[in-house]
C-alpha positions in Angstrom: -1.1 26.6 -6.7 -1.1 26.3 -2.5 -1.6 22.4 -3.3 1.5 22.2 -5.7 3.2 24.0 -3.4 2.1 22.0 -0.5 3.3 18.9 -2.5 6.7 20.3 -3.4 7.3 21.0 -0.2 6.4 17.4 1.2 8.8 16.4 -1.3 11.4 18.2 0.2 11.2 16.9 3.3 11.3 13.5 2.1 15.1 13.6 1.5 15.3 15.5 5.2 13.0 14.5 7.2 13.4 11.2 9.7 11.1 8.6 10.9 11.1 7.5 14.4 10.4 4.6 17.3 6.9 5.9 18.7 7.3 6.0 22.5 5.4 9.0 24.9 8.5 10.4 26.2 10.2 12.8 23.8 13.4 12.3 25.2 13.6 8.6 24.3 12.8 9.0 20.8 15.4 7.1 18.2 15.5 8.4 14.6 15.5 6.1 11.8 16.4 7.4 8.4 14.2 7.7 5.9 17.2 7.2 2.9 15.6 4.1 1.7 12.1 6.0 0.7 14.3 8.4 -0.9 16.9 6.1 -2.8 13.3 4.4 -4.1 12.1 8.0 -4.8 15.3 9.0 -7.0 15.0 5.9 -9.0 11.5 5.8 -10.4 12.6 9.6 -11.2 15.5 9.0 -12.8 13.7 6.0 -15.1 11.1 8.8 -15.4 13.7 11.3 -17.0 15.3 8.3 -19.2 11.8 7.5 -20.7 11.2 11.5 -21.3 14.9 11.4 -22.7 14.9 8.3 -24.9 11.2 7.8 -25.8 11.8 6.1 -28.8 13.2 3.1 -27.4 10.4 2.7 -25.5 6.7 1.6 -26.1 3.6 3.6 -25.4 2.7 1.0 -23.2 6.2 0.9 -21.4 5.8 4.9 -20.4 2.6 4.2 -19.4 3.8 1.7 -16.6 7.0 3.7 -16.1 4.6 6.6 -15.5 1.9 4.7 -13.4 4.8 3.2 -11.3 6.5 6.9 -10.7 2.9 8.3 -9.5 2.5 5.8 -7.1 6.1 5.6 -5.3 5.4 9.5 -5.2 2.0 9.1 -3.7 3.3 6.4 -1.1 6.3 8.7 -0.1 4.3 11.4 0.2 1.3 9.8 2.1 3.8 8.4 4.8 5.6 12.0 5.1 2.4 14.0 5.6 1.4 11.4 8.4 4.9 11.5 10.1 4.2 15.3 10.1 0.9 15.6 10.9 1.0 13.2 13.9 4.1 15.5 15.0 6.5 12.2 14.8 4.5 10.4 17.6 2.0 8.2 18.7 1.1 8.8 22.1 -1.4 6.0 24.5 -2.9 6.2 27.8 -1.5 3.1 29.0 2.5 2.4 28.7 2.7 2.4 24.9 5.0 -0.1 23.3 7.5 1.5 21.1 7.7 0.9 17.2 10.5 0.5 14.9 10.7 2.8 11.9 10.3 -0.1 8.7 10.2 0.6 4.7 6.5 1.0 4.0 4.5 -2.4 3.8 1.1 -2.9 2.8 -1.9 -4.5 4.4 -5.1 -5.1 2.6 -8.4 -5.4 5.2 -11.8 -6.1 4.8 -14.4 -4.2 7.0 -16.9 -1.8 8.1 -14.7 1.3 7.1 -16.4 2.7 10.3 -15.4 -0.1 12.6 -11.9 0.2 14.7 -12.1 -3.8 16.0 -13.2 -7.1 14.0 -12.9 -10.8 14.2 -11.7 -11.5 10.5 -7.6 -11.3 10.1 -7.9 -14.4 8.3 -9.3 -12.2 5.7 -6.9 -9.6 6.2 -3.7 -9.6 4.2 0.1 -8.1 3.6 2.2 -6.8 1.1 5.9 -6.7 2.0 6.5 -4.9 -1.6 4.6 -2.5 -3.3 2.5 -4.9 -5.6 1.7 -2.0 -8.4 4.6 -1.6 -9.5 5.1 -5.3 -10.4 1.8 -5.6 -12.0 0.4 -6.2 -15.2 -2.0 -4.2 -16.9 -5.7 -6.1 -17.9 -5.0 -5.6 -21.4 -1.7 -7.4 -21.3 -3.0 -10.3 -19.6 -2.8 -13.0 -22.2 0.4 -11.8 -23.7 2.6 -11.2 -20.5 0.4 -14.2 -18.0 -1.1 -16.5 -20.2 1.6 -17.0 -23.1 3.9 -17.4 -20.0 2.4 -20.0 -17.8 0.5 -17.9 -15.7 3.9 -16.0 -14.5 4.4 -12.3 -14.3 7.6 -10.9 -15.7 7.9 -9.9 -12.1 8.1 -13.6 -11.1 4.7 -13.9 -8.9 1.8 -16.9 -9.8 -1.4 -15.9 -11.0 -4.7 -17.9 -9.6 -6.6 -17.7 -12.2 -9.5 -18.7 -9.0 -8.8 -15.7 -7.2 -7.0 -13.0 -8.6 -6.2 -8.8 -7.4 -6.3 -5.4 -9.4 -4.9 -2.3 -8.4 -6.2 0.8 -9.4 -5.0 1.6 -12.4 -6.0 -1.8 -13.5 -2.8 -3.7 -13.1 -3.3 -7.0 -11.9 -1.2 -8.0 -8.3 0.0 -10.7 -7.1 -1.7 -11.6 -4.1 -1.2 -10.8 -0.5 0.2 -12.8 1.9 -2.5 -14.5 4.3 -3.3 -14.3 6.9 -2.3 -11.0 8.8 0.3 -12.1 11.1 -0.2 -11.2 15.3 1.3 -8.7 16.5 1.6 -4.8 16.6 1.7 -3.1 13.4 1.7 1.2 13.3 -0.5 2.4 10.2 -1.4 5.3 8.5 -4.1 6.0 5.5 -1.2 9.2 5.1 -3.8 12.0 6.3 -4.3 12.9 9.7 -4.5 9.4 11.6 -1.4 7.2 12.3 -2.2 4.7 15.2 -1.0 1.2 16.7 -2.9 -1.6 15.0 -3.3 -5.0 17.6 -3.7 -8.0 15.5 -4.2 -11.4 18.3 -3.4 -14.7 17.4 -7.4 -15.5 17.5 -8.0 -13.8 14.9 -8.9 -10.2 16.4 -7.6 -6.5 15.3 -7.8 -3.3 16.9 -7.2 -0.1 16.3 -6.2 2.5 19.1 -7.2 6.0 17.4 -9.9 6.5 14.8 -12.0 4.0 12.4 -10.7 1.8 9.1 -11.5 4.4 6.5 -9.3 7.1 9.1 -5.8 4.8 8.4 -7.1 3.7 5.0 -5.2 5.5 2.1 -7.9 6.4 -0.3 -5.2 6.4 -3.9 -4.6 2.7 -3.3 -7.8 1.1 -4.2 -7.5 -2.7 -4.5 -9.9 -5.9 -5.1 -10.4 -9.8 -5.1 -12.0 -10.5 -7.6 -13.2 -14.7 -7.9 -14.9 -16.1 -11.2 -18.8 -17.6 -10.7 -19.2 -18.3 -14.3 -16.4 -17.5 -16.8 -15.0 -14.4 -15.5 -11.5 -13.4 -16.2 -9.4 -10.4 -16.7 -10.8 -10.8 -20.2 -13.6 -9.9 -19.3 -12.5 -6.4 -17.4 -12.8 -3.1 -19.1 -9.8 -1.8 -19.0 -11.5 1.7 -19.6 -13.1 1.6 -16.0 -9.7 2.5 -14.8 -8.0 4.5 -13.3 -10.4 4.5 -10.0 -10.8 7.8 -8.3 -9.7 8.0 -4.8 -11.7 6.8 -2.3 -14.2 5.0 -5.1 -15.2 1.4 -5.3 -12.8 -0.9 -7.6 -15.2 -1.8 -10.6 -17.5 -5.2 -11.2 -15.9 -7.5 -13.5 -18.1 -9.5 -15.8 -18.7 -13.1 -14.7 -16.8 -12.7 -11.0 -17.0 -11.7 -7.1 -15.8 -8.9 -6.1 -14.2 -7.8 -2.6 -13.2 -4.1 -2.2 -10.0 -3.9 0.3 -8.8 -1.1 2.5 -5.1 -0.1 1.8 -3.4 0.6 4.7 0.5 1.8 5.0 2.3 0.1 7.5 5.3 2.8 8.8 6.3 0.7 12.0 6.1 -2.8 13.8 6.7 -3.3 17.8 9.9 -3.9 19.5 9.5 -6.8 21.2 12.0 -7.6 23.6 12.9 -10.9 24.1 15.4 -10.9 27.0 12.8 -13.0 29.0 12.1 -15.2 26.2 
């Protein structure tokens, strides 16, 4: 019952509560709202309620995804309030911190050591600009909505049949975009860690708080999976899913498999470019 409340409060302060440009003065802090989480937020509810209201114009499978998409926009809101709070609004840094402007949640997808806070491999890193659940497609519907259509999702994304991702309710996603782009990205796993991220244009990232598993967010559980015989999402078991929190994505028959970190990414540097 403390949870549910806990969670019911959270989603209170989703409607209220503003996101801001990281700096380590207070008094320069700039509020961005957070109306575009929440307009997101009262849509998947309100196609939650027509689904519960009209039910029979709709297929089992339909409320499933309606359903699967709802849980997820609430876990993402959620995750990306409780880190706001938690962090008290701010990042702070030894050195001069650069300050961060307040962006609608993005996604990366990174490969590493979950205990590691620096690597060499952002060509194997990724990004998501969209949530990619939501405009999945569930293993089971893979021939009829991906095959008997060219290899096109109804959302519009090409599959690769070569190299292919599933979420963790066993949707299949279009892939990310590669490779992680330089810069300065703030993320957050939506617990108690929300820190600068460095990406260089050599290739390098580096985190300024914590490890990869502290800014991962353990709901989102995502793999690559690559055929080495005659793998497909045939051959998934679509009964392997949903994944538990924090878990490993499960082996598909006849493929490769790379588990990926999900990490939420709140904020991207202000770069000023007077001198430019």
């Amino acid at each position: 019952r403390t949870l549910l409340l806990i969670l019911a409060f959270a989603c209170v302060l989703v409607t209220i509560t503003s996101f801001t440009t990281y700096s380590q003065t207070p008094s320069k802090i700039t509020h961005y709202s957070m109306d575009e989480i929440d307009t997101s937020m009262k849509r998947e509810s309100s196609i939650l309620q027509a689904t519960n209201g009209y039910g029979n114009n709709l297929s089992k499978g339909s409320k499933r995804l309606v359903s699967t998409r709802f849980r997820r926009s609430f876990l993402v809101s959620i995750g990306v309030t409780l880190a706001s709070l938690a962090n008290g609004g701010m990042v702070t840094n030894a050195a001069e911190p650069p300050k961060f402007k307040r962006i609608s949640t993005q996604f990366i997808a990174a490969l590493g050591d979950p205990k590691s806070s620096s690597g060499a491999n952002v060509n194997e890193w990724g990004l998501w600009t969209l949530d990619p659940g939501p405009r999945g497609v569930y293993l089971k519907d893979y021939t009829k909505k991906i095959v008997k259509n060219n290899g096109v999702a109804p959302s519009g994304w090409k599959f690769d049949e070569k190299d292919w991702w599933v979420e963790e309710h066993g949707l299949i996603m279009e892939a990310p975009e590669f490779p992680l782009e330089a810069g300065r990205y703030l993320v957050t796993g939506g617990r108690s860690v929300t820190t600068p991220l460095t990406v260089t244009s050599d290739g390098k990232w580096s985190l300024e708080q914590g490890e990869l598993y502290d800014v991962t967010h353990l709901p989102c559980r995502s793999a690559r999976y690559t055929p080495n015989g005659d793998g497909s999402p045939l051959t998934a078991n679509q009964s392997n899913f949903p994944v538990k929190p924090g878990a490993e994505m499960p082996n598909v028959d006849g493929c490769n498999k790379l588990d990926y970190a999900v990490l939420f990414v709140i904020g991207k540097e202000i770069v000023n470019t007077e001198d430019s």
